[in-house]
ZADO-1210 file (C-alpha; in nm, 4 decimals, padded with zeros to 6 digits):
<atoms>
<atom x="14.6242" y="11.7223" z="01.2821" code="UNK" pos="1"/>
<atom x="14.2364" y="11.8098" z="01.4375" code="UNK" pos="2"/>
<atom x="14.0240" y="11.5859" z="01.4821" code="UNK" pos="3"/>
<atom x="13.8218" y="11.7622" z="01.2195" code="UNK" pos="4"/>
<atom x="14.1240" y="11.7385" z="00.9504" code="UNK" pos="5"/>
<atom x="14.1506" y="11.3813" z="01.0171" code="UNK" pos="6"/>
<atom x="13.8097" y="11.2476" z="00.9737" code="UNK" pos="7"/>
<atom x="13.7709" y="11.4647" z="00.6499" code="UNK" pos="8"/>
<atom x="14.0133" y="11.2473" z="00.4666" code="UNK" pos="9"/>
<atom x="13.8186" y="10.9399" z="00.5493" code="UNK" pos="10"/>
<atom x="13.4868" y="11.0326" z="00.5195" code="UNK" pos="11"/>
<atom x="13.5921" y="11.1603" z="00.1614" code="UNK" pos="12"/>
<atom x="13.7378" y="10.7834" z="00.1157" code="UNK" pos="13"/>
<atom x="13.4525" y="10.6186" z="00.2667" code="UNK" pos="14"/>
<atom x="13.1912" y="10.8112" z="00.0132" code="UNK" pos="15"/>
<atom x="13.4234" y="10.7510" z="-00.2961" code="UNK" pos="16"/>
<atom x="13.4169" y="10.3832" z="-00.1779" code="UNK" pos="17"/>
<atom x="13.0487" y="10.3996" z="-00.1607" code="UNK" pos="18"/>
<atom x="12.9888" y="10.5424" z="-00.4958" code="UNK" pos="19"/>
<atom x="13.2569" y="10.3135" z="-00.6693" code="UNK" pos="20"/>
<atom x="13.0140" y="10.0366" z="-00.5216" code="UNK" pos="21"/>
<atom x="12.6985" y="10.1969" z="-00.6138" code="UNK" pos="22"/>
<atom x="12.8103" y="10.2191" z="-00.9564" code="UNK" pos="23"/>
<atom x="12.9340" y="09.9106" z="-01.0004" code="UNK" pos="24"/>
<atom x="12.5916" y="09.7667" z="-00.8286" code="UNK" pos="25"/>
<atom x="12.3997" y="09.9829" z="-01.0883" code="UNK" pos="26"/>
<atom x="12.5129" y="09.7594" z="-01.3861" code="UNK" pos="27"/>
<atom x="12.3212" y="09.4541" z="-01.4943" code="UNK" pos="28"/>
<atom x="12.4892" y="09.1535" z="-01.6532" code="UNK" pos="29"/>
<atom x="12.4376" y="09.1693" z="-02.0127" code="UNK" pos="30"/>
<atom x="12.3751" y="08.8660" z="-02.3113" code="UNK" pos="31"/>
<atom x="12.4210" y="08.8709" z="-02.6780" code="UNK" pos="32"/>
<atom x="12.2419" y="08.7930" z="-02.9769" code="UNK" pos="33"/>
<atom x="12.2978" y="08.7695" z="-03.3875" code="UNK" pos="34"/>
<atom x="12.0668" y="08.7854" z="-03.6350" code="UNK" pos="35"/>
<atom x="12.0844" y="08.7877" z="-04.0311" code="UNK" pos="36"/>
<atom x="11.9490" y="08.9830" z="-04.2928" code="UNK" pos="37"/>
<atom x="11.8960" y="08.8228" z="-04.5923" code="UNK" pos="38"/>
<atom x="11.7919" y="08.9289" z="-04.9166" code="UNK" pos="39"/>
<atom x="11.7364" y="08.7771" z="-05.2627" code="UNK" pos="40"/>
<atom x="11.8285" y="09.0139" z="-05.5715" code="UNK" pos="41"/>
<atom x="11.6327" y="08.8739" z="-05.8373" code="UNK" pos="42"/>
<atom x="11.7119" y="08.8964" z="-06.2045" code="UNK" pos="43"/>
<atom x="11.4739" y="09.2047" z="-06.3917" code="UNK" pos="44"/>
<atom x="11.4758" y="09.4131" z="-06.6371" code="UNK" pos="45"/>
<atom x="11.2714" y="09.6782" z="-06.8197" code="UNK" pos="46"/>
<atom x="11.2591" y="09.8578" z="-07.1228" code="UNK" pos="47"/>
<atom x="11.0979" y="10.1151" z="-07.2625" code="UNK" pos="48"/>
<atom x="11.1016" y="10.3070" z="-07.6771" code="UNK" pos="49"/>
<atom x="11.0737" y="10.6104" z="-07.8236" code="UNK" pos="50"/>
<atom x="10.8542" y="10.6283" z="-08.2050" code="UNK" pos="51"/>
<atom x="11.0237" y="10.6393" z="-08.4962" code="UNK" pos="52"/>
<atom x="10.9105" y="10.9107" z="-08.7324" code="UNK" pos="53"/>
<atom x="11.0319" y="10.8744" z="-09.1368" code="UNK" pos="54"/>
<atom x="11.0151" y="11.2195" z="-09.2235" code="UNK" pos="55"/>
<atom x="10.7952" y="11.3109" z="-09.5558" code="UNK" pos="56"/>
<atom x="10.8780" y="11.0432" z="-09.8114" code="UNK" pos="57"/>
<atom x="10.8632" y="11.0804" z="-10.1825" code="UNK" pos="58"/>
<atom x="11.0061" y="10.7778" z="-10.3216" code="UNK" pos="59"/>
<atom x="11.3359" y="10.8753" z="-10.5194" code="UNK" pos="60"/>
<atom x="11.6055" y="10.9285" z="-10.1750" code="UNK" pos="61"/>
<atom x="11.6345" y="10.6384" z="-09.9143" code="UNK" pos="62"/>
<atom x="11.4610" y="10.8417" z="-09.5976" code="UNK" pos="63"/>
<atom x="11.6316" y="10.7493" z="-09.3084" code="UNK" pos="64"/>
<atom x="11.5857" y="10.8271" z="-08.9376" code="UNK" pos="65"/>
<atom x="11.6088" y="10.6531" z="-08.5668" code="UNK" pos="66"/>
<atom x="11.4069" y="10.5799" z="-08.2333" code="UNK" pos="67"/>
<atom x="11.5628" y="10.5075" z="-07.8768" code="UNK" pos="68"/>
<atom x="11.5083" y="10.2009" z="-07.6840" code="UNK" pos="69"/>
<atom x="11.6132" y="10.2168" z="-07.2996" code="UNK" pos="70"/>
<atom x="11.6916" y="09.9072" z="-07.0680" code="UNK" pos="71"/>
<atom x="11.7147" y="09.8903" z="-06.7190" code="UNK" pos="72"/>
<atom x="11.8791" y="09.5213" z="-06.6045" code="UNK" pos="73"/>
<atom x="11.9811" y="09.4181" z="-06.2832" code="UNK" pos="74"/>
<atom x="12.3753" y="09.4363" z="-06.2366" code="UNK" pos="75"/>
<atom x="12.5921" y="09.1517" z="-06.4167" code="UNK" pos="76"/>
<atom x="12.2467" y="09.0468" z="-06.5826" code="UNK" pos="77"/>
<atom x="12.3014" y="08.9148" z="-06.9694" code="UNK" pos="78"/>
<atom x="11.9740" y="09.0350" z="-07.1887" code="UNK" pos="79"/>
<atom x="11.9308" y="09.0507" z="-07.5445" code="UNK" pos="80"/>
<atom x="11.6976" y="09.3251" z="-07.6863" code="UNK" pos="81"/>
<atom x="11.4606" y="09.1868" z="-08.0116" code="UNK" pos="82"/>
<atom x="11.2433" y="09.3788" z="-08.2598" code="UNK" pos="83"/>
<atom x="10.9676" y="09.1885" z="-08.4276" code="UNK" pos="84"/>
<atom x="10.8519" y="09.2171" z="-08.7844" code="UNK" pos="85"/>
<atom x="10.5609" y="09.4323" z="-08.6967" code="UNK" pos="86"/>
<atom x="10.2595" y="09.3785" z="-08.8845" code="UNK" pos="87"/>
<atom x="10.4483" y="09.2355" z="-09.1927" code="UNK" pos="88"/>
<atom x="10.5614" y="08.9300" z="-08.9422" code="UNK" pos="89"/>
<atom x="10.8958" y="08.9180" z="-09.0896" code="UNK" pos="90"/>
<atom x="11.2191" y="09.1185" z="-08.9690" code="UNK" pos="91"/>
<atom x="11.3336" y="09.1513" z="-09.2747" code="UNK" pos="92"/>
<atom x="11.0643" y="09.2782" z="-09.5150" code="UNK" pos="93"/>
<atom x="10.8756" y="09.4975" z="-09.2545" code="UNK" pos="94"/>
<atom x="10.5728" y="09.7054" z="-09.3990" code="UNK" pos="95"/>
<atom x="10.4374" y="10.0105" z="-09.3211" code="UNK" pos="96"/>
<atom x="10.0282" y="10.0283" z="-09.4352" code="UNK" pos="97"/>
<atom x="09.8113" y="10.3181" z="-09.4753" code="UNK" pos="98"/>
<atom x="09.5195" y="10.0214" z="-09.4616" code="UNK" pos="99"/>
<atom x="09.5131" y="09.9258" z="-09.8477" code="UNK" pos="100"/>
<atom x="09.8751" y="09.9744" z="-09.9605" code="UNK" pos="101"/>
<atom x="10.2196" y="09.8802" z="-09.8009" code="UNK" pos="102"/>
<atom x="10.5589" y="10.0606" z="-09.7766" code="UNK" pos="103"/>
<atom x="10.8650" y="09.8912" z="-09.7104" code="UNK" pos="104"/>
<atom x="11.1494" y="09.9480" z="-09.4641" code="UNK" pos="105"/>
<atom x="11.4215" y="09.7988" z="-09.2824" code="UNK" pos="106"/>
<atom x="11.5737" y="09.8939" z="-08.9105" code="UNK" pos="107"/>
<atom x="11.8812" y="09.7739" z="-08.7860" code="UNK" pos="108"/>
<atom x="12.1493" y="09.7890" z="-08.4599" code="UNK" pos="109"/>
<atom x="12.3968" y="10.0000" z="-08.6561" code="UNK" pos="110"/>
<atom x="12.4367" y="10.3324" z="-08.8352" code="UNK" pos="111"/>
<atom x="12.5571" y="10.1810" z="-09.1230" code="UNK" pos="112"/>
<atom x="12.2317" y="09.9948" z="-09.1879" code="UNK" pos="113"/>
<atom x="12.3670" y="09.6570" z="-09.2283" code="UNK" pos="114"/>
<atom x="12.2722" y="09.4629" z="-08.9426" code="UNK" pos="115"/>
<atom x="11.9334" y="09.4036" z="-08.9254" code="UNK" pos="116"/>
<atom x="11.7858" y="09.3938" z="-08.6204" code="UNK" pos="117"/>
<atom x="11.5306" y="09.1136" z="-08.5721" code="UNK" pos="118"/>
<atom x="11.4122" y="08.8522" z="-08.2616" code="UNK" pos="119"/>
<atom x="11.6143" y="08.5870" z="-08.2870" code="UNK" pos="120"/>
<atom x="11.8258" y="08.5436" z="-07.9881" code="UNK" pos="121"/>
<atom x="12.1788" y="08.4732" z="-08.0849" code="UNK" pos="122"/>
<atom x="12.1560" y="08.6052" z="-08.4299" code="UNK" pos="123"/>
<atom x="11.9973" y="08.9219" z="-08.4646" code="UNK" pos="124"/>
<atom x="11.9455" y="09.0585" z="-08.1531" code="UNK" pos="125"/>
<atom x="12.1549" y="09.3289" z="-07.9413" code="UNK" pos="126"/>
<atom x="12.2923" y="09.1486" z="-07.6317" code="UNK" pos="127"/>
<atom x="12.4232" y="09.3801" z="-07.3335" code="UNK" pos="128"/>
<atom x="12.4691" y="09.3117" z="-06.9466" code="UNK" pos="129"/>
<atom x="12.3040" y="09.4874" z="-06.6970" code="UNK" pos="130"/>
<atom x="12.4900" y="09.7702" z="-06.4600" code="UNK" pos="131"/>
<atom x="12.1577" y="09.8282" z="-06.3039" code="UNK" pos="132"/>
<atom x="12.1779" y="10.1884" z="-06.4596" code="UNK" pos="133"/>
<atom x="11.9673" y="10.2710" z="-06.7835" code="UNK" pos="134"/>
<atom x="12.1653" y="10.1715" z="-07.1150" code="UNK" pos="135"/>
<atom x="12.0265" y="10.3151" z="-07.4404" code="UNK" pos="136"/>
<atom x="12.0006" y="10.1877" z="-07.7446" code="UNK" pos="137"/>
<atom x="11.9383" y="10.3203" z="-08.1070" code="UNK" pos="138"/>
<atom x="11.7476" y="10.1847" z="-08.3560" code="UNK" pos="139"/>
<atom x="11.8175" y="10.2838" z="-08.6897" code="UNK" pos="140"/>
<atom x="11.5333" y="10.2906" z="-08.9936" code="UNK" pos="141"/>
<atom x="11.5444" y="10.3046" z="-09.3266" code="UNK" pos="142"/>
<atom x="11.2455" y="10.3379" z="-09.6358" code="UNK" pos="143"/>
<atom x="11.4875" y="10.2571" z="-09.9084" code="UNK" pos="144"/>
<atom x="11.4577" y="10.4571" z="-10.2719" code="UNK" pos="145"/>
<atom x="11.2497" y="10.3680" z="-10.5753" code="UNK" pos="146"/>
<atom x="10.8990" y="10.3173" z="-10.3599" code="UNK" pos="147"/>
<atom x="10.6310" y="10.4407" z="-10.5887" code="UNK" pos="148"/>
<atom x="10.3256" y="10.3862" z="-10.2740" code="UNK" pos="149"/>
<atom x="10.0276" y="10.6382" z="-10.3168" code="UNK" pos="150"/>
<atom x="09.9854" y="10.9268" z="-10.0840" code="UNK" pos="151"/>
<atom x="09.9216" y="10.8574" z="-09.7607" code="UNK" pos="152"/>
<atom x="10.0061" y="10.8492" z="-09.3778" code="UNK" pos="153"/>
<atom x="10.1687" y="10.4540" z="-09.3383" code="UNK" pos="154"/>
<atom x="10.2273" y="10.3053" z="-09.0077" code="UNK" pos="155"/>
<atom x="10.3553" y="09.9888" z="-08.8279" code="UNK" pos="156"/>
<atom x="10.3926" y="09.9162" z="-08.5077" code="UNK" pos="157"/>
<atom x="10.7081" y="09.6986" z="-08.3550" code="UNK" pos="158"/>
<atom x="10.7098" y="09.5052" z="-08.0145" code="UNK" pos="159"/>
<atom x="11.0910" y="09.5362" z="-07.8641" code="UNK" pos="160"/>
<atom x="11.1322" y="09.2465" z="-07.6624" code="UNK" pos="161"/>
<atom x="11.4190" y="09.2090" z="-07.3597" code="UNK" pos="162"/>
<atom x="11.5252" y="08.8105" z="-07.2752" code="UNK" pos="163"/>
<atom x="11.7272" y="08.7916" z="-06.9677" code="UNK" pos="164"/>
</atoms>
């Protein structure tokens, strides 16, 4: 072997050595930390309703139609929806005016128009739980028959309340 041929195998060592120690020099001792992150989810809810529009009414067929009530709760969250008696004060003998004379009707939680749907948590009131997707609910209304009121345009309006 040259002299040449010899010293290239340890030079080539020698560097690789250097650069292993280099490298190793380069990195820094390192330390740890944890932190938390915390959140609160707090309980909420919100609703929002469509108008419900009678169509024409003249007195001799119960006139029947239905509004749309949407709630938003947060998920697992118990609520119960309410419907006050509008301007009548009472949730079951609502009236509609036209500002002198009164028309009565009814609304209730199911199709069949026998639950009435009033304010009173517990007893007529629509409970649900929240998924924190929108849930909607229908509102059914009813002028019953036999209603002799004078022409007019008649009105209420209804505050739907959520309790969570």
């Amino acid at each position: 072997m040259t002299l040449k041929n010899a010293v290239r195998p340890a030079l080539c060592a020698a560097v690789l050595g250097l650069l292993a120690l280099a490298s190793t020099a380069s990195f820094a001792a390192t330390n740890t930390a944890t932190f938390h992150v915390n959140v609160t989810v707090v309980a909420n809810c919100t609703i929002s309703a469509s108008d419900l529009n009678f169509p024409d009414y003249n007195g001799t067929v119960t006139t029947k139609s239905n509004a749309s009530i949407a709630i938003t709760c947060t998920n697992g969250l118990n609520y119960n929806v309410g419907l006050n008696g509008g301007g009548a004060g009472s949730v079951t003998a609502r009236l509609m005016t036209d500002g002198t004379h009164t028309l009565g009707y009814s609304l209730f939680s199911d199709s069949f128009g026998g639950t009435n749907w009033g304010n009173t948590v517990g007893t007529d009131t629509v409970a649900g739980t929240g998924t924190g997707s929108n849930a909607a609910f229908t509102v059914y209304g009813q002028i019953p028959a036999n209603q002799y009121a004078p022409t007019g345009s008649y009105s209420d309006t209804i505050t739907a309340t959520i309790t969570y």
